[in-house]
C-alpha positions as CSV (number, residue, x, y, z in Angstrom):
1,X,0.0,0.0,0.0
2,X,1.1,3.8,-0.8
3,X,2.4,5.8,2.0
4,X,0.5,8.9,2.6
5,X,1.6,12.3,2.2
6,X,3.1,14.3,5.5
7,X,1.1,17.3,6.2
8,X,3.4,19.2,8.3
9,X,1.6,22.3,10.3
10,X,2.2,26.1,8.7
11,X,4.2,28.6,10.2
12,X,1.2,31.2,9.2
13,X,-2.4,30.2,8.6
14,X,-5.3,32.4,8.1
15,X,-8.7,32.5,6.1
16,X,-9.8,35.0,3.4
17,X,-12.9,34.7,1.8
18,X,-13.4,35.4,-1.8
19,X,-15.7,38.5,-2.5
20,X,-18.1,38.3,-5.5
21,X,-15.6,39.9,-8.3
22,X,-12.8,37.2,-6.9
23,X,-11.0,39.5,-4.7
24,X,-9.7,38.1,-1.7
25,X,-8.2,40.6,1.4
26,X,-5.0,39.3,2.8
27,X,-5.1,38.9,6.5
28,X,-3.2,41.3,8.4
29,X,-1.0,38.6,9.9
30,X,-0.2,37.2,6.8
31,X,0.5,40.9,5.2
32,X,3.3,41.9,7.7
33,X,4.8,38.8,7.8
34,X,5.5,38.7,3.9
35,X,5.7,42.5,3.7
36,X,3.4,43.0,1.0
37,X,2.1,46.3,0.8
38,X,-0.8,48.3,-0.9
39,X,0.1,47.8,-4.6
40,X,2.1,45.3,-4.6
41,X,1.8,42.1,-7.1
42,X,2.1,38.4,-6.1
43,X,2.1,35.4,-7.8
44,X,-0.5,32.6,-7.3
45,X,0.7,29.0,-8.6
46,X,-1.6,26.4,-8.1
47,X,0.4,23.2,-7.5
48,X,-1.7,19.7,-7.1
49,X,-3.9,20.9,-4.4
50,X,-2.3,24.1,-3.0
51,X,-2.1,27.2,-4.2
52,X,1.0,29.0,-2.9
53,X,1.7,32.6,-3.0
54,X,4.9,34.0,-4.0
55,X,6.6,37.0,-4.9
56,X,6.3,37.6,-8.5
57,X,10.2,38.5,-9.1
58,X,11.1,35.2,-7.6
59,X,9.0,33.3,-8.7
60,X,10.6,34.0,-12.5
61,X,13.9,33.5,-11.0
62,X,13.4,30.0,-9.7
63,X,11.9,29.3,-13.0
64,X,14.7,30.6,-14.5
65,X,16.8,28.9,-12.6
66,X,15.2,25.8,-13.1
67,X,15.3,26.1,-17.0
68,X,18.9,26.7,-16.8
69,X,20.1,24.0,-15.1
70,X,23.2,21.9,-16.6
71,X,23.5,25.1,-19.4
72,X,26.9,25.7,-18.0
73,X,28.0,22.8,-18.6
74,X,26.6,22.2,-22.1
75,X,28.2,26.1,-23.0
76,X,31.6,24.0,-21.5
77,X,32.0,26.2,-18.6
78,X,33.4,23.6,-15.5
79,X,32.5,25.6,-12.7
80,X,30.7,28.9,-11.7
81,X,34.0,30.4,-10.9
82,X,34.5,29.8,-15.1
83,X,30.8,31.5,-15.5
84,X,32.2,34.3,-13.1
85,X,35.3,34.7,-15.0
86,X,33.3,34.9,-18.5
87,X,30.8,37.8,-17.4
88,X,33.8,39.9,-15.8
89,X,35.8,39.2,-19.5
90,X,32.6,40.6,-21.2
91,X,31.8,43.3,-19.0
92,X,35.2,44.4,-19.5
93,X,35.1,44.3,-23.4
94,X,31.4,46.0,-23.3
95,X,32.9,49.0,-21.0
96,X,36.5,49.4,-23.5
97,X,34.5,49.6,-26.8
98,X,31.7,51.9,-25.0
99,X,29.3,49.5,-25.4
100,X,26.4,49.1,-23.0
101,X,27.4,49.9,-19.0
102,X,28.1,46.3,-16.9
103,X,25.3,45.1,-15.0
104,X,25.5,45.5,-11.5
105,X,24.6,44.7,-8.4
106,X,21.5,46.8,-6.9
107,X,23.3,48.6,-3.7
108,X,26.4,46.8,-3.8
109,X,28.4,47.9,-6.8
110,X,27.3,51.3,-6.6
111,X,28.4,51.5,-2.8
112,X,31.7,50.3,-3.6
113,X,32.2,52.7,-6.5
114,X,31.1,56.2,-4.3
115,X,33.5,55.0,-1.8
116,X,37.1,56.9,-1.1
């Protein structure tokens, strides 16, 4: 016989009922503890028999992440310190021929280059 699936107990729960044009308020709880504020988007993936609600920006990113799994490795980079070296080589090429500005880190690159 099958094993059943674990239902393990949520850190959060909550109810919100569904109005009649399918709007649903988040409970205040629930609000604060993901930070979502007025105007903000999320993303609702139903999955089996859950539906699970995620930031929208990272939600794209794990897909992303999942779609690029073994790429590396097909382009023939062996490691990420190869990837690393490749985007640095680029962004250096893009910045000498005036090309396009490097990307950079939100907050972090742009600290380190105001600095002294």
């Amino acid at each position: 016989m099958g094993k059943e699936p674990t239902v393990t107990a949520p850190v959060l729960l909550d109810v919100a009922k569904v109005m009649s044009k399918g709007q649903i308020t988040l409970p205040k709880d629930i609000r604060h503890k993901r930070s979502v504020d007025t105007g903000d988007r999320v993303a609702l993936i139903c999955d089996h028999d859950r539906m699970v609600m995620m930031n929208p920006a990272l939600y794209a990113m794990r897909l992303l992440q999942t779609e690029m799994v073994g790429e590396a490795e097909a382009a023939g980079f062996a490691d990420e310190d190869a990837v690393a070296d490749y985007i640095t080589a680029e962004r250096r090429k893009a910045r000498l021929a005036g090309g396009d500005p490097p990307l950079t880190r939100p907050n972090v690159d742009r600290e380190t280059e105001n600095r002294p």
